[in-house]
PDB file with SEQRES, HELIX, SHEET and CRYST1 records, atoms N, CA, C and O in Angstrom:
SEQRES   1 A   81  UNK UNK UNK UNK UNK UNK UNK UNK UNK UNK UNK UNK UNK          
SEQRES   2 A   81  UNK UNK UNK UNK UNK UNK UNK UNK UNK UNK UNK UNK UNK          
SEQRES   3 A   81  UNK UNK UNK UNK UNK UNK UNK UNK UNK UNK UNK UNK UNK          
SEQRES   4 A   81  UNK UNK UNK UNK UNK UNK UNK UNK UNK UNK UNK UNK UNK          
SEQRES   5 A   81  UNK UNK UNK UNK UNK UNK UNK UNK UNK UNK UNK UNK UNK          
SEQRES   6 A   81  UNK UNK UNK UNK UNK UNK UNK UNK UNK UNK UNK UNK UNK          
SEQRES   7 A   81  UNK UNK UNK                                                  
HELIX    1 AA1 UNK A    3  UNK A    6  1                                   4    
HELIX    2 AA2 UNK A   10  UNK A   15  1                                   6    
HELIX    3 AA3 UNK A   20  UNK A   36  1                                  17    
HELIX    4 AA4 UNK A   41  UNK A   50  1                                  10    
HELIX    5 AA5 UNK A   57  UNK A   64  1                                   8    
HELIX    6 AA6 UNK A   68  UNK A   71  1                                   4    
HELIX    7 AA7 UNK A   74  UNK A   77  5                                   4    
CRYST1    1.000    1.000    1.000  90.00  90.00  90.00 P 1           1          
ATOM      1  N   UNK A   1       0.847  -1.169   0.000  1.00  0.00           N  
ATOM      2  CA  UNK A   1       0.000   0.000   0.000  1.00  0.00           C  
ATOM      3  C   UNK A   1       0.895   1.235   0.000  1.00  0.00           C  
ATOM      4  O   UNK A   1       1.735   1.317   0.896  1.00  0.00           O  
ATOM      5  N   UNK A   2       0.805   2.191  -0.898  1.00  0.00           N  
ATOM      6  CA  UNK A   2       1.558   3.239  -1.174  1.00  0.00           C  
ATOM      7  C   UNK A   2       1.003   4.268   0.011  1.00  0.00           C  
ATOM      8  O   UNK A   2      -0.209   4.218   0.221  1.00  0.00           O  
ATOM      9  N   UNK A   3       1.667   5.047   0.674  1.00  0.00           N  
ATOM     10  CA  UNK A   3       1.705   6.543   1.356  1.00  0.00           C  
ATOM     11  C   UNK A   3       0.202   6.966   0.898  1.00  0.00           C  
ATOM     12  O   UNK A   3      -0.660   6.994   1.777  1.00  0.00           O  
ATOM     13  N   UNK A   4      -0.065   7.216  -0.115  1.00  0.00           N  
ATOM     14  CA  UNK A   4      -1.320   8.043  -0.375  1.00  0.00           C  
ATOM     15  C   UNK A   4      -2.409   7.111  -0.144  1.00  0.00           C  
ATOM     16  O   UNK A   4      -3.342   7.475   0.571  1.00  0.00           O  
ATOM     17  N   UNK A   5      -2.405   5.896  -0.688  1.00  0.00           N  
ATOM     18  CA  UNK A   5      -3.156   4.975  -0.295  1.00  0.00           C  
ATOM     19  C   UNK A   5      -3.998   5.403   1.199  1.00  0.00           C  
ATOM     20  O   UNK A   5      -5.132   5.790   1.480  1.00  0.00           O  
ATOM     21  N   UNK A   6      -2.669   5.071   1.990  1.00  0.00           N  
ATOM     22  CA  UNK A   6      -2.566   4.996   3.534  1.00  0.00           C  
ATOM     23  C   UNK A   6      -3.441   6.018   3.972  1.00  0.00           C  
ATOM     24  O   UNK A   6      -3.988   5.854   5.062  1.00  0.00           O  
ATOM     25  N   UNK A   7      -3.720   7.244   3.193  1.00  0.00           N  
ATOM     26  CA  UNK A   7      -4.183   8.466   3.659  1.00  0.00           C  
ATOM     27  C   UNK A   7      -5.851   8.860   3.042  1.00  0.00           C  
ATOM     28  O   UNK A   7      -6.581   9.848   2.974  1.00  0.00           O  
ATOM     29  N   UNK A   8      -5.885   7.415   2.669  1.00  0.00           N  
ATOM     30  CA  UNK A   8      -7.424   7.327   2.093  1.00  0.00           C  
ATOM     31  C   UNK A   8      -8.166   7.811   2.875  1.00  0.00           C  
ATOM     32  O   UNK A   8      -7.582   8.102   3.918  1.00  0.00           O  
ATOM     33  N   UNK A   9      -9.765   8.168   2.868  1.00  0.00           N  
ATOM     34  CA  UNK A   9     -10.904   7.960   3.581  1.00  0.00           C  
ATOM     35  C   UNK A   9     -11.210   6.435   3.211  1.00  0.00           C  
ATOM     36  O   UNK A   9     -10.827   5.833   2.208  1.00  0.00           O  
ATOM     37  N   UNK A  10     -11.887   6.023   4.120  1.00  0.00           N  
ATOM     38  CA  UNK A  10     -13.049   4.310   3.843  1.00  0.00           C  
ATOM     39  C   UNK A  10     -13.530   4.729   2.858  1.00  0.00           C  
ATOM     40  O   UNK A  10     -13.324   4.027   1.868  1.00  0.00           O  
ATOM     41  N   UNK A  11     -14.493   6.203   2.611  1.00  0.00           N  
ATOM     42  CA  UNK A  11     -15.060   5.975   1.425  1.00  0.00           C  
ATOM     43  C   UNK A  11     -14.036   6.306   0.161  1.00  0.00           C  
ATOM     44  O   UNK A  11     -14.657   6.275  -0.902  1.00  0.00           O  
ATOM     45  N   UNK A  12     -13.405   6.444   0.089  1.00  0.00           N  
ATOM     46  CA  UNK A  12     -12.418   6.579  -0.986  1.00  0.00           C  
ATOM     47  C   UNK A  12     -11.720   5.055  -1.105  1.00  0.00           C  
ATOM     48  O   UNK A  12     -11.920   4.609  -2.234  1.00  0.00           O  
ATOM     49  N   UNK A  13     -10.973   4.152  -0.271  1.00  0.00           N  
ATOM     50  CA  UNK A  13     -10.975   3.230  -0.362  1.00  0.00           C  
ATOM     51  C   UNK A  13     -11.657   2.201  -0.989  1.00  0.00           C  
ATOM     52  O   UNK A  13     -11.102   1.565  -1.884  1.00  0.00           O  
ATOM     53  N   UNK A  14     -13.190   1.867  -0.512  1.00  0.00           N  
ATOM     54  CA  UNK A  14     -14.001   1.566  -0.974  1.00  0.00           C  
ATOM     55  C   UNK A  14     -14.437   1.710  -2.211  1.00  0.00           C  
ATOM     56  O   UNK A  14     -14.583   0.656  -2.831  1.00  0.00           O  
ATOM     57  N   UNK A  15     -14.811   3.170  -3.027  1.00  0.00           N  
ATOM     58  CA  UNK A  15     -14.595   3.564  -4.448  1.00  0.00           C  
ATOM     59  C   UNK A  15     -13.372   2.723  -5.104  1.00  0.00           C  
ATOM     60  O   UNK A  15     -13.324   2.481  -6.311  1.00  0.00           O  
ATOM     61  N   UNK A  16     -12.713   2.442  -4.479  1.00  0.00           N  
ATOM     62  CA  UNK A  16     -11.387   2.163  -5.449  1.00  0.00           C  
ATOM     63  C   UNK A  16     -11.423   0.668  -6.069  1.00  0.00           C  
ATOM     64  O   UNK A  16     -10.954   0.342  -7.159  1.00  0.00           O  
ATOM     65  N   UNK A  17     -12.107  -0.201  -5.106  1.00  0.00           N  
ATOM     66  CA  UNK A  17     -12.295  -1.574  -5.308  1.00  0.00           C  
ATOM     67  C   UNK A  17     -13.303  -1.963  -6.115  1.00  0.00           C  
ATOM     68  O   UNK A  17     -14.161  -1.177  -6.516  1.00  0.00           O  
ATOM     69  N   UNK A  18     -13.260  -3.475  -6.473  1.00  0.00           N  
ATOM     70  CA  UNK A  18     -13.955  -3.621  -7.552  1.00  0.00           C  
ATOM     71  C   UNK A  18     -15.025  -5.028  -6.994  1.00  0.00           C  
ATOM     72  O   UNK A  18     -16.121  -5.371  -7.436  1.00  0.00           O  
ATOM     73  N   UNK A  19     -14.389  -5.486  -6.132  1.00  0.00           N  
ATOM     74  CA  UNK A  19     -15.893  -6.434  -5.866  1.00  0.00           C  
ATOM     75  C   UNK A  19     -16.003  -6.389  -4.147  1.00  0.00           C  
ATOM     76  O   UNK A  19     -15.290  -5.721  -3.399  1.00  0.00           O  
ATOM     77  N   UNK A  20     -16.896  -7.126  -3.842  1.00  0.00           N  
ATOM     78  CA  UNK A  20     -17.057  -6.527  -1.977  1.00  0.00           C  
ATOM     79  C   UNK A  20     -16.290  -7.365  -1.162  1.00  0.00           C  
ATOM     80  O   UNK A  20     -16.162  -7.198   0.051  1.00  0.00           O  
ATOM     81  N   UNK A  21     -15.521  -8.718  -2.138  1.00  0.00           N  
ATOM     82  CA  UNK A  21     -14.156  -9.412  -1.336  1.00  0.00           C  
ATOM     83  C   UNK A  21     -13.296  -8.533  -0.867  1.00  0.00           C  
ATOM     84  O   UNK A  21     -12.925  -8.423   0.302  1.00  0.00           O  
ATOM     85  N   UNK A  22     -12.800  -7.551  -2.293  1.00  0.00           N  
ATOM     86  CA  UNK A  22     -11.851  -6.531  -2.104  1.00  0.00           C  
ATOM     87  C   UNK A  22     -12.081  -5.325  -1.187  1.00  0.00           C  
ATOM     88  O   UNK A  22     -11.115  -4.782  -0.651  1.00  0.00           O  
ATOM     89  N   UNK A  23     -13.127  -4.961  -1.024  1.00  0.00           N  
ATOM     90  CA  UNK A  23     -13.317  -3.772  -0.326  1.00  0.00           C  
ATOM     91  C   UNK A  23     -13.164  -4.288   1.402  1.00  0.00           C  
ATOM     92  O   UNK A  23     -12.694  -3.582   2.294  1.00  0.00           O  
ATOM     93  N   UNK A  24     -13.752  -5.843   1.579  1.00  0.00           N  
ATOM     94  CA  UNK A  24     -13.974  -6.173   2.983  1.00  0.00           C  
ATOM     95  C   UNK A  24     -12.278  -6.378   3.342  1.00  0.00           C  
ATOM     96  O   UNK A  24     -11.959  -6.018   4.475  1.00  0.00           O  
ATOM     97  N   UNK A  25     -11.132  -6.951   2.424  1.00  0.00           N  
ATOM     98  CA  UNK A  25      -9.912  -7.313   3.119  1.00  0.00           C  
ATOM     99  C   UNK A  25      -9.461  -5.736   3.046  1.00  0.00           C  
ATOM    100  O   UNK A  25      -9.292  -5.139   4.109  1.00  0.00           O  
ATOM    101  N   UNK A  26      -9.250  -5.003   1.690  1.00  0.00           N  
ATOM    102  CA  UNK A  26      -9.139  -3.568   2.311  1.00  0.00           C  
ATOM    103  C   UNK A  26      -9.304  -2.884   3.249  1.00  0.00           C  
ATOM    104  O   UNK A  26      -8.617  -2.011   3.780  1.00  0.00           O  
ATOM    105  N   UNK A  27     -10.227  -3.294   3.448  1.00  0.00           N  
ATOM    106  CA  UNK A  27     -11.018  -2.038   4.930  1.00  0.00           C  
ATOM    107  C   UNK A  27     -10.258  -2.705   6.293  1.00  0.00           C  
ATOM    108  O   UNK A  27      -9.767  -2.039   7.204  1.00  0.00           O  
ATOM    109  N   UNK A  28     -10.283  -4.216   6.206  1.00  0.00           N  
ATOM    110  CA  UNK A  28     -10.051  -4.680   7.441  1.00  0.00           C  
ATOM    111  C   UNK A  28      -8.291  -4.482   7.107  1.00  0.00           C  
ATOM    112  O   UNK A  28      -7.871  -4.095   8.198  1.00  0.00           O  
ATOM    113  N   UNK A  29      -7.405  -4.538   6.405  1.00  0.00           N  
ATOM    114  CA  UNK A  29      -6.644  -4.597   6.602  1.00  0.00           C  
ATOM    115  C   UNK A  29      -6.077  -2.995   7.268  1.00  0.00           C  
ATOM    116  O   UNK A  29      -5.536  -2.866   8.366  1.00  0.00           O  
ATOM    117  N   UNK A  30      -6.368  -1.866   6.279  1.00  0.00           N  
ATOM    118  CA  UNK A  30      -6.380  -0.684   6.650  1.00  0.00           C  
ATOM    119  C   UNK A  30      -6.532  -0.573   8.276  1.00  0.00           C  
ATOM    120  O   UNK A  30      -5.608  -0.334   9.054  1.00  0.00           O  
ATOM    121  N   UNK A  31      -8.005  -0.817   8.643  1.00  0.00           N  
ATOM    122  CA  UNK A  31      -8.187  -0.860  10.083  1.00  0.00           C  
ATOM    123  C   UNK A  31      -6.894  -1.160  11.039  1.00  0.00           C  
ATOM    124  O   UNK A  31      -6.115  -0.387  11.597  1.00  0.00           O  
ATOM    125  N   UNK A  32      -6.957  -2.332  11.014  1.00  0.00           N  
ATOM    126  CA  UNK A  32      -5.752  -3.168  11.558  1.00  0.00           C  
ATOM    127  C   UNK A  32      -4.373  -2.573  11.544  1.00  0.00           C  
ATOM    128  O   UNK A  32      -3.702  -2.856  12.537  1.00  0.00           O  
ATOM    129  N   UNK A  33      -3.729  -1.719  10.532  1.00  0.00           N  
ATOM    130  CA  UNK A  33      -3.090  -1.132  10.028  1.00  0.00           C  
ATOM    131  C   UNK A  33      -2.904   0.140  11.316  1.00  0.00           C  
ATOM    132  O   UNK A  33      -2.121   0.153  12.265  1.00  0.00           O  
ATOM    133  N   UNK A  34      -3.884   1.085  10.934  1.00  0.00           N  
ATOM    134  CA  UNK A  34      -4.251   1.986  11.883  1.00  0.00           C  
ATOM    135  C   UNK A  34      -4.152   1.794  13.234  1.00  0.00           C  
ATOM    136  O   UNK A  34      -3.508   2.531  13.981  1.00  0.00           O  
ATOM    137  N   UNK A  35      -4.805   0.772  13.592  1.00  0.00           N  
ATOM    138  CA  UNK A  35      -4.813   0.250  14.968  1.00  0.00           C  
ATOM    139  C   UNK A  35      -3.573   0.125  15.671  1.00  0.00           C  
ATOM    140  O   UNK A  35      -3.382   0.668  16.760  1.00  0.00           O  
ATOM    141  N   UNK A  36      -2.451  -0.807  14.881  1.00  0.00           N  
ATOM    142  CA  UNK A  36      -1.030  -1.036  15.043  1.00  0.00           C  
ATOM    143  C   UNK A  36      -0.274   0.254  15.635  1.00  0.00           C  
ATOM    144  O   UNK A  36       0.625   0.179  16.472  1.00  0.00           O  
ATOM    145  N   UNK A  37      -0.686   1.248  15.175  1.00  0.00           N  
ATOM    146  CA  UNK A  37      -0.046   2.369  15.348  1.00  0.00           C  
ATOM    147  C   UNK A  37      -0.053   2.670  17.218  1.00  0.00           C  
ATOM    148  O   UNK A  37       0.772   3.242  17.930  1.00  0.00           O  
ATOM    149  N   UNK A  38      -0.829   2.272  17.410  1.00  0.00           N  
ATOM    150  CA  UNK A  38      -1.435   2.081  19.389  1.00  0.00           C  
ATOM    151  C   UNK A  38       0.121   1.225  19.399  1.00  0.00           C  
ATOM    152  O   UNK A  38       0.721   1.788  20.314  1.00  0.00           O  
ATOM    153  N   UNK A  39       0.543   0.735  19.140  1.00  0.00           N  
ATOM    154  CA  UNK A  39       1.850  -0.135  19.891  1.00  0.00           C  
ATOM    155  C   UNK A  39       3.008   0.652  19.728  1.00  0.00           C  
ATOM    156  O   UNK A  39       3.404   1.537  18.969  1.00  0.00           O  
ATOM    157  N   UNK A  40       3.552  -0.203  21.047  1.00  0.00           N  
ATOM    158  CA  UNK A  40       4.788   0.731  20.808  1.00  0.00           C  
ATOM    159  C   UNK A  40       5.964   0.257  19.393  1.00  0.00           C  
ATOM    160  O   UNK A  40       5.973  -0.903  18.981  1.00  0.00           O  
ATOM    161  N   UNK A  41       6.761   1.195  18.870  1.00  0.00           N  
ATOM    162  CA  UNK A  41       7.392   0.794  17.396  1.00  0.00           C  
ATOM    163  C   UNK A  41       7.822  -0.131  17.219  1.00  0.00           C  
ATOM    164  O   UNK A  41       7.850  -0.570  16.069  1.00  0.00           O  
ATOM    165  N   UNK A  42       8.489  -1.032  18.561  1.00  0.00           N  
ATOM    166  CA  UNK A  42       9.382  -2.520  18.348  1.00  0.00           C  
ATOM    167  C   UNK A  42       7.984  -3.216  17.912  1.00  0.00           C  
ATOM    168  O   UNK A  42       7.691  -3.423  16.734  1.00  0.00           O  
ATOM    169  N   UNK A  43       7.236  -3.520  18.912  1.00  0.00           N  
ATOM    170  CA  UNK A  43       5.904  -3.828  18.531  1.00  0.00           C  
ATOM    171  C   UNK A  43       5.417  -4.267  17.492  1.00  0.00           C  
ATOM    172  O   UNK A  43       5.166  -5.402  17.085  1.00  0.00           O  
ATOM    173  N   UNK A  44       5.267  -2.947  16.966  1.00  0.00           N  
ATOM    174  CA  UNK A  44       4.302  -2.233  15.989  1.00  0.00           C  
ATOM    175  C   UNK A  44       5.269  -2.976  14.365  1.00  0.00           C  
ATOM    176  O   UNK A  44       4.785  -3.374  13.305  1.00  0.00           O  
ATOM    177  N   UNK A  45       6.407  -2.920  14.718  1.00  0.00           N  
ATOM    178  CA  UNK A  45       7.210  -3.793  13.438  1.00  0.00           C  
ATOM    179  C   UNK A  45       7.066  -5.348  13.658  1.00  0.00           C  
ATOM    180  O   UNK A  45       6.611  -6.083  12.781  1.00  0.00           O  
ATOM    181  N   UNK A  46       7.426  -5.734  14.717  1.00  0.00           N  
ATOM    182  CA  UNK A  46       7.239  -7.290  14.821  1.00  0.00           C  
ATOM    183  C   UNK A  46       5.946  -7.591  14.051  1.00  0.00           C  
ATOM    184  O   UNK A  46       5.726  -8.472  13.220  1.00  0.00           O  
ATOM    185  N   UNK A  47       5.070  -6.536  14.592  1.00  0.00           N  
ATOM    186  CA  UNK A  47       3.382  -7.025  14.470  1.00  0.00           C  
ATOM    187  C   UNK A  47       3.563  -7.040  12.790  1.00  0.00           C  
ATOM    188  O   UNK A  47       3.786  -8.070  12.153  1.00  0.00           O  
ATOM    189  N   UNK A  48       3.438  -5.840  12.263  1.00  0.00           N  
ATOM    190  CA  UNK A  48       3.589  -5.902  10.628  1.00  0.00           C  
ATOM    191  C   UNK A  48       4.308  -6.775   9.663  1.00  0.00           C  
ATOM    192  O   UNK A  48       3.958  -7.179   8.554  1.00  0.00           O  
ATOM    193  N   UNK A  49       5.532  -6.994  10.430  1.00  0.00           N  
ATOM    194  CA  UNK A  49       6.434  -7.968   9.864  1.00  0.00           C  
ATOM    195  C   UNK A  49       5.530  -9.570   9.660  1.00  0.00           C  
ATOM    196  O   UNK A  49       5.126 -10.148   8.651  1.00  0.00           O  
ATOM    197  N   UNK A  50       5.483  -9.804  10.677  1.00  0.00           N  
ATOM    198  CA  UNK A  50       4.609 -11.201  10.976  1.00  0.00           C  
ATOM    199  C   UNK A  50       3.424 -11.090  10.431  1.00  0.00           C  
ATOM    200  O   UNK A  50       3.412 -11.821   9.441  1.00  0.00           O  
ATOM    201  N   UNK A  51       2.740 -10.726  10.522  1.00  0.00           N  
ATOM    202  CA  UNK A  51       1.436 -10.487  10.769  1.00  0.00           C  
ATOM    203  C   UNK A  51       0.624 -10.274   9.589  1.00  0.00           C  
ATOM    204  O   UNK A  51      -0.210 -11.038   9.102  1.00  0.00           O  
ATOM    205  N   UNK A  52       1.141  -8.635   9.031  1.00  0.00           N  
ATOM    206  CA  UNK A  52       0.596  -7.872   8.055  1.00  0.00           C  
ATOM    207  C   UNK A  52       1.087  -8.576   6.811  1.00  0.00           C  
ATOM    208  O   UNK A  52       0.351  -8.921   5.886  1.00  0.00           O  
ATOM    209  N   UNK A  53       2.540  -8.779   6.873  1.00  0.00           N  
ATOM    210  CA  UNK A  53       3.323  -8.601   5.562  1.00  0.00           C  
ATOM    211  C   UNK A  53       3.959 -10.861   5.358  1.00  0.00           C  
ATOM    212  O   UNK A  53       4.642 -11.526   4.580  1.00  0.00           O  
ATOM    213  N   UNK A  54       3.327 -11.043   6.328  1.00  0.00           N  
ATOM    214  CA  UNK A  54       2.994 -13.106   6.626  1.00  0.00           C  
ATOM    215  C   UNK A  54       4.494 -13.502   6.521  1.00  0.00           C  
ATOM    216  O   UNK A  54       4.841 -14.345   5.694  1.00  0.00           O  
ATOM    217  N   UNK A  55       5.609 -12.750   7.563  1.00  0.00           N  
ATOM    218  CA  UNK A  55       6.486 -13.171   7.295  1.00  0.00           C  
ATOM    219  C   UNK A  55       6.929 -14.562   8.235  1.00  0.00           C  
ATOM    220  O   UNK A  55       6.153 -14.767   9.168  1.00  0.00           O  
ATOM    221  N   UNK A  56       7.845 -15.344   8.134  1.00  0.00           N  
ATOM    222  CA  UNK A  56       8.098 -16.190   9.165  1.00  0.00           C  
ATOM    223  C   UNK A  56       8.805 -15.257  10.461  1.00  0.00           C  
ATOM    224  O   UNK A  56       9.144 -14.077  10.543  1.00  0.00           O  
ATOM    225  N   UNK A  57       8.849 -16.716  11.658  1.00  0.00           N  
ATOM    226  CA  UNK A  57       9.403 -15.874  12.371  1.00  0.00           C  
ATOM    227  C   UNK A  57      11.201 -15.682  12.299  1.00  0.00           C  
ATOM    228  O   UNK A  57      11.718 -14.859  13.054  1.00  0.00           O  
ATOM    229  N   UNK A  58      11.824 -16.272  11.610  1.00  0.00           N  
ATOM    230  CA  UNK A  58      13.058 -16.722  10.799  1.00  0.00           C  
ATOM    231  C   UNK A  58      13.403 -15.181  10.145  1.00  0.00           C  
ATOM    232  O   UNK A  58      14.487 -14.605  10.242  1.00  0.00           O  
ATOM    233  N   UNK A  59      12.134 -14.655   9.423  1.00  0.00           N  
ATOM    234  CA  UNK A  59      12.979 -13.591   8.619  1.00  0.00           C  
ATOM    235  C   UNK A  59      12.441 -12.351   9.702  1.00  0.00           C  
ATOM    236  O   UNK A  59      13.210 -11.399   9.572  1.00  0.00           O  
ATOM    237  N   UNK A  60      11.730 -12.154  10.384  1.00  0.00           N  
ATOM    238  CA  UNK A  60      11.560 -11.300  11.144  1.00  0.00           C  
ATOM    239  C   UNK A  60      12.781 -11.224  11.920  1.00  0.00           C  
ATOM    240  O   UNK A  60      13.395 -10.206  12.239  1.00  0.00           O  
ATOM    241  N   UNK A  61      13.072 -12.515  12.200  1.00  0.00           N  
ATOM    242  CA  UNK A  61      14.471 -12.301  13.402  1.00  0.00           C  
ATOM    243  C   UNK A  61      15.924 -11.653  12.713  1.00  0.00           C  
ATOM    244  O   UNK A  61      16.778 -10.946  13.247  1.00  0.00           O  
ATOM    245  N   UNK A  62      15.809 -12.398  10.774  1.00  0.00           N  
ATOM    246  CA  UNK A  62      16.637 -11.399  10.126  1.00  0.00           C  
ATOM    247  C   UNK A  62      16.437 -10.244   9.919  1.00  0.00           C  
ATOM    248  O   UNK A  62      17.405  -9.510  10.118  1.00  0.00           O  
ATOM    249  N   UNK A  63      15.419  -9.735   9.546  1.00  0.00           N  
ATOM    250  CA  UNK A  63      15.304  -8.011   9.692  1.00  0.00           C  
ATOM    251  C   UNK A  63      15.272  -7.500  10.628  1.00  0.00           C  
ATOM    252  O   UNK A  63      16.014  -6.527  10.490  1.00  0.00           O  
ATOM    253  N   UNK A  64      14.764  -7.505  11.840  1.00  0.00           N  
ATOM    254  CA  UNK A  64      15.146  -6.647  13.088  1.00  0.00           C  
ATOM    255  C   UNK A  64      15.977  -7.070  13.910  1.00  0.00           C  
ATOM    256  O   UNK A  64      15.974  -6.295  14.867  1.00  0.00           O  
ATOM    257  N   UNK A  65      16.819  -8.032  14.084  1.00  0.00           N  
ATOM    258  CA  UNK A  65      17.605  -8.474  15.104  1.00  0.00           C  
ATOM    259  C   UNK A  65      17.271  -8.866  16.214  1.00  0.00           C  
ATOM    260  O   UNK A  65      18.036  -9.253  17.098  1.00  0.00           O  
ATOM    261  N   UNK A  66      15.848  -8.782  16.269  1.00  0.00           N  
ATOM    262  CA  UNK A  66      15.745  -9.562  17.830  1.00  0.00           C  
ATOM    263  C   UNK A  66      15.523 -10.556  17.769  1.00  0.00           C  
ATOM    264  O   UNK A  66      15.172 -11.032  16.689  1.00  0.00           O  
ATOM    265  N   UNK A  67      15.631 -11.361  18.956  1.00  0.00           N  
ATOM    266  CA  UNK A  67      15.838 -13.153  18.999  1.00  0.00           C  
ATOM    267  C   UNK A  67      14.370 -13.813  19.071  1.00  0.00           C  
ATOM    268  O   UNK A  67      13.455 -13.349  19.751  1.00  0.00           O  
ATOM    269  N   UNK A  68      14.301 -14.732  18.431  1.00  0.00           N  
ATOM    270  CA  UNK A  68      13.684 -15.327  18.540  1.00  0.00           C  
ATOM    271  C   UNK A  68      12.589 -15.692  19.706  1.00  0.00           C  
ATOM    272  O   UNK A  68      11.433 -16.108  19.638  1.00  0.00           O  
ATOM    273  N   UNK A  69      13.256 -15.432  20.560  1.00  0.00           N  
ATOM    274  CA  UNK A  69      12.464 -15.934  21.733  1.00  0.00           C  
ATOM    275  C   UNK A  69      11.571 -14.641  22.294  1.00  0.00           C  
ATOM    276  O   UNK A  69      10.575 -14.623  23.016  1.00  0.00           O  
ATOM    277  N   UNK A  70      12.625 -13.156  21.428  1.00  0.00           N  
ATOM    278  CA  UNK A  70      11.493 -12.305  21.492  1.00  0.00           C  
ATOM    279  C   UNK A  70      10.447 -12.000  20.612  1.00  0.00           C  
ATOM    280  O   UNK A  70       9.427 -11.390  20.931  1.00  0.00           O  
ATOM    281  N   UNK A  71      10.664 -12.348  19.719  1.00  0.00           N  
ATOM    282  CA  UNK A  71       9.443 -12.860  18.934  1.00  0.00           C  
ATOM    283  C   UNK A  71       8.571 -13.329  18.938  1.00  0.00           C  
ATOM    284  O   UNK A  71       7.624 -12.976  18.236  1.00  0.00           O  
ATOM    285  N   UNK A  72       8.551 -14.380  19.793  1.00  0.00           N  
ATOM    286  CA  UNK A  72       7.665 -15.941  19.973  1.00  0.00           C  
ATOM    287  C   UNK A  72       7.112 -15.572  21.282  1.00  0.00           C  
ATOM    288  O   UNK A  72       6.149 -16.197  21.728  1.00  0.00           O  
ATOM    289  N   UNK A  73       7.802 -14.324  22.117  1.00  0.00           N  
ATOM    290  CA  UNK A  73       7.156 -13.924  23.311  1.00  0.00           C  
ATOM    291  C   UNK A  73       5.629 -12.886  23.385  1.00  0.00           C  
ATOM    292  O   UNK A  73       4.759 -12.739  24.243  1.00  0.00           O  
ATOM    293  N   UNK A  74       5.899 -12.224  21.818  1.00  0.00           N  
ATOM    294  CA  UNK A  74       4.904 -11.464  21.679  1.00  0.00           C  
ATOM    295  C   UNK A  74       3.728 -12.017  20.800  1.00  0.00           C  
ATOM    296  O   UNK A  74       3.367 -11.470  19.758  1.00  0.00           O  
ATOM    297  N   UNK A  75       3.225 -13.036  21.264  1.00  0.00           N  
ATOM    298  CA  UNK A  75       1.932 -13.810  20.923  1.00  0.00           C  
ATOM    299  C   UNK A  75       0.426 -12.773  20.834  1.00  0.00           C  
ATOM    300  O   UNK A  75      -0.529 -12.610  20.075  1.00  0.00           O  
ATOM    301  N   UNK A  76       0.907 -12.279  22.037  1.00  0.00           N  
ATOM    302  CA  UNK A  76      -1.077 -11.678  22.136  1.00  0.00           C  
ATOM    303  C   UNK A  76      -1.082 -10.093  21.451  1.00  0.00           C  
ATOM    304  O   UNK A  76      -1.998  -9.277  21.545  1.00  0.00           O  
ATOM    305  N   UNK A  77       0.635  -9.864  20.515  1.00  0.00           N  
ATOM    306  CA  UNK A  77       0.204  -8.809  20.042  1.00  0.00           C  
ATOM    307  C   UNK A  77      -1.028  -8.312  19.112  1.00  0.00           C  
ATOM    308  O   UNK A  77      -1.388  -7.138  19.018  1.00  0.00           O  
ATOM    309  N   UNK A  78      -1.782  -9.744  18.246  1.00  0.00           N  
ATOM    310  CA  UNK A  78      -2.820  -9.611  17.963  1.00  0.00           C  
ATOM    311  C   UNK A  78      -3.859  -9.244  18.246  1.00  0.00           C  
ATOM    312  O   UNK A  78      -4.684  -8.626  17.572  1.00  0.00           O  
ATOM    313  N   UNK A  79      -3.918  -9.871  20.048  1.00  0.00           N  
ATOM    314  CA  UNK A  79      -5.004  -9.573  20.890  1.00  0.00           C  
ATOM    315  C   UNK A  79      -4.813  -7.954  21.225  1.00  0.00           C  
ATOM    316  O   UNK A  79      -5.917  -7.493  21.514  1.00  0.00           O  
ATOM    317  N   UNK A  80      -3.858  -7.028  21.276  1.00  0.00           N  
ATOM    318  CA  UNK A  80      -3.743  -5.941  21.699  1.00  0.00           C  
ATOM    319  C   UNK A  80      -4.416  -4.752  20.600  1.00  0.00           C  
ATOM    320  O   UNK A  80      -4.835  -3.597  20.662  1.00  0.00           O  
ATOM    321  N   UNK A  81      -4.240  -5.756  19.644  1.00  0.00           N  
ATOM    322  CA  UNK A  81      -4.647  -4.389  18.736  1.00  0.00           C  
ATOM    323  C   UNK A  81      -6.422  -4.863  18.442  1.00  0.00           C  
ATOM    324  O   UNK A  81      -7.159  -4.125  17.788  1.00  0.00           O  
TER     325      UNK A  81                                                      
END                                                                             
């Protein structure tokens, strides 16, 4: 999702899509997106990394450097947001 994207309204979002599959993972993803922002930044990357962007926990531990075990510690970051 590009910067401007990001700075949609729902209803502008919504306009943009083409069937109501697309508009429902849009919206929810956006949401979710937004929401993330409530965490704090280590967080808020683990969460996206994993989460948003379906990475393992293998390459998360290669892109940010933290260990594994801090990774695997932040389970209920789902539940937080």
């Amino acid at each position: 999702m590009t910067h401007s994207e990001s700075n949609k309204t729902d209803a502008q979002l919504i306009r943009d899509c083409q069937s109501h599959d697309q508009v429902a993972f849009r919206y929810l993803v956006e949401r979710i997106r937004r929401l993330s922002y409530k965490l704090p930044p280590k967080q808020r990357i683990v969460f996206t990394l994993r989460y948003l962007e379906d990475l393992s926990i293998s390459d998360v531990v290669r892109i940010t450097g933290i260990s594994k075990a801090g990774i695997v510690r932040q389970p209920r970051l789902r539940h937080q947001i």
